[in-house]
C-alpha positions in Angstrom: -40.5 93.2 -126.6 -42.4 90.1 -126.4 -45.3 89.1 -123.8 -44.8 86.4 -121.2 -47.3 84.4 -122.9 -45.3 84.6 -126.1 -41.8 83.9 -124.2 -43.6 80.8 -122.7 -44.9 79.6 -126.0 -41.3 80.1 -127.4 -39.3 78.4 -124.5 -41.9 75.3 -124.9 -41.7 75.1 -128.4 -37.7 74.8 -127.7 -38.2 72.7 -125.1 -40.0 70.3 -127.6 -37.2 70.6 -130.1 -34.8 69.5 -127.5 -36.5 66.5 -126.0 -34.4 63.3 -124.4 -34.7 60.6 -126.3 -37.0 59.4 -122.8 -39.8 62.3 -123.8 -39.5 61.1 -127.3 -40.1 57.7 -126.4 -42.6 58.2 -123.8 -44.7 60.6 -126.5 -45.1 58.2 -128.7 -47.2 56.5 -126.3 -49.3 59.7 -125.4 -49.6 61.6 -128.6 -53.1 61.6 -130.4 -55.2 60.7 -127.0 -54.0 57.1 -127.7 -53.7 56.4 -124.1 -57.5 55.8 -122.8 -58.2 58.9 -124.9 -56.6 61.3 -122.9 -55.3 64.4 -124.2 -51.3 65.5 -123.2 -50.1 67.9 -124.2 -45.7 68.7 -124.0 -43.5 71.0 -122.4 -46.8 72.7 -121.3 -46.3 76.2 -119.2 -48.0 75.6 -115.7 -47.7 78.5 -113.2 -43.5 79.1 -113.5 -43.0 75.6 -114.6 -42.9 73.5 -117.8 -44.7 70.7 -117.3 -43.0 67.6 -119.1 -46.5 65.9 -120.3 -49.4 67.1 -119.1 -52.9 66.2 -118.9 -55.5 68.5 -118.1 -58.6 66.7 -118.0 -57.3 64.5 -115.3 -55.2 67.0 -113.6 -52.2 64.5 -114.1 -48.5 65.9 -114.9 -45.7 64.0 -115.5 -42.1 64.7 -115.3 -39.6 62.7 -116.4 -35.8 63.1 -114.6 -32.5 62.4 -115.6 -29.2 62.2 -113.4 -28.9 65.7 -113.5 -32.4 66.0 -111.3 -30.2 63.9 -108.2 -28.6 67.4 -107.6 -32.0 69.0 -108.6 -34.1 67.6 -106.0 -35.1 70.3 -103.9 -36.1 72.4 -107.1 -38.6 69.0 -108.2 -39.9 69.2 -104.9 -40.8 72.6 -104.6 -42.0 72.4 -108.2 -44.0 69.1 -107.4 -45.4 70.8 -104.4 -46.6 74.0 -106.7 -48.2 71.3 -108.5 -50.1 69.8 -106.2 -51.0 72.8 -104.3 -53.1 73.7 -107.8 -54.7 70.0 -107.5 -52.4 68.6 -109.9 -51.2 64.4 -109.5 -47.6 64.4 -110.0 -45.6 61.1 -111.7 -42.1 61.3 -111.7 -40.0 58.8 -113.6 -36.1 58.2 -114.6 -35.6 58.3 -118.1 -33.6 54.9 -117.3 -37.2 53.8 -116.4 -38.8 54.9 -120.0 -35.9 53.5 -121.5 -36.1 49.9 -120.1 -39.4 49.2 -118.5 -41.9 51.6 -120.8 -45.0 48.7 -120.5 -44.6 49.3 -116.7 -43.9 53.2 -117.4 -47.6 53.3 -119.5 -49.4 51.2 -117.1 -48.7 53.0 -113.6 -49.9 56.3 -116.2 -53.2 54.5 -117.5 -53.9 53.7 -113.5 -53.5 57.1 -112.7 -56.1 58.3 -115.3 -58.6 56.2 -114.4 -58.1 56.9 -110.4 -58.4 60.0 -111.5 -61.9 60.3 -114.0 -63.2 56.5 -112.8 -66.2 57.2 -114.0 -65.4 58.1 -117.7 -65.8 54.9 -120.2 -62.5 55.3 -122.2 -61.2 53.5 -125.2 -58.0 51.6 -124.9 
């Protein structure tokens, strides 16, 4: 039988293979510390959760939704709250939003970073 760290590595990992084409999209804007050079990381366990993209250096998560999350609310809100309670900053986006206004998408993340380590001289 496997551990729980070992079934949470294995449900990420699928969880990565099985990314909307929002998550693929937004990635390739936050792979390889490109973005200020900040570290994320995908589909990253936090507590009971999978964090979509995940940054821990400046405890900044982001979850991107679909139109299956309008019937999911109260679950995003109890998961946001989880969050938060730990010290996390939570972004939520539509995919819809990736999709069609990713400049706007990358920019409300890069403000959010540097809110969040001001002090930090990062590259663009």
């Amino acid at each position: 039988m496997k551990s729980k760290p070992a079934l949470a590595r294995d449900a990420a990992r699928q969880l990565r293979l099985d990314q909307t084409d929002a998550e693929q999209r937004l990635w390739l804007r936050l792979r390889n510390s490109q973005l200020k050079g900040f570290k994320f990381r995908r589909q990253y366990p936090t507590g009971p959760f999978f964090a979509d993209f995940f940054c821990q250096e400046a405890k900044l998560v982001i979850e991107l939704d679909g139109s299956q999350h309008a019937d999911e609310s109260e679950q995003d809100e109890r998961r946001s709250a989880f969050l938060r309670e730990k010290g996390y900053t939570v972004l939520r986006f539509w995919n819809h939003e990736v999709s069609s206004e990713l400049a706007e998408v990358v920019q409300r993340i890069t403000d959010a970073l540097e809110q969040s380590c001001p002090t930090r001289n990062r590259r663009m």
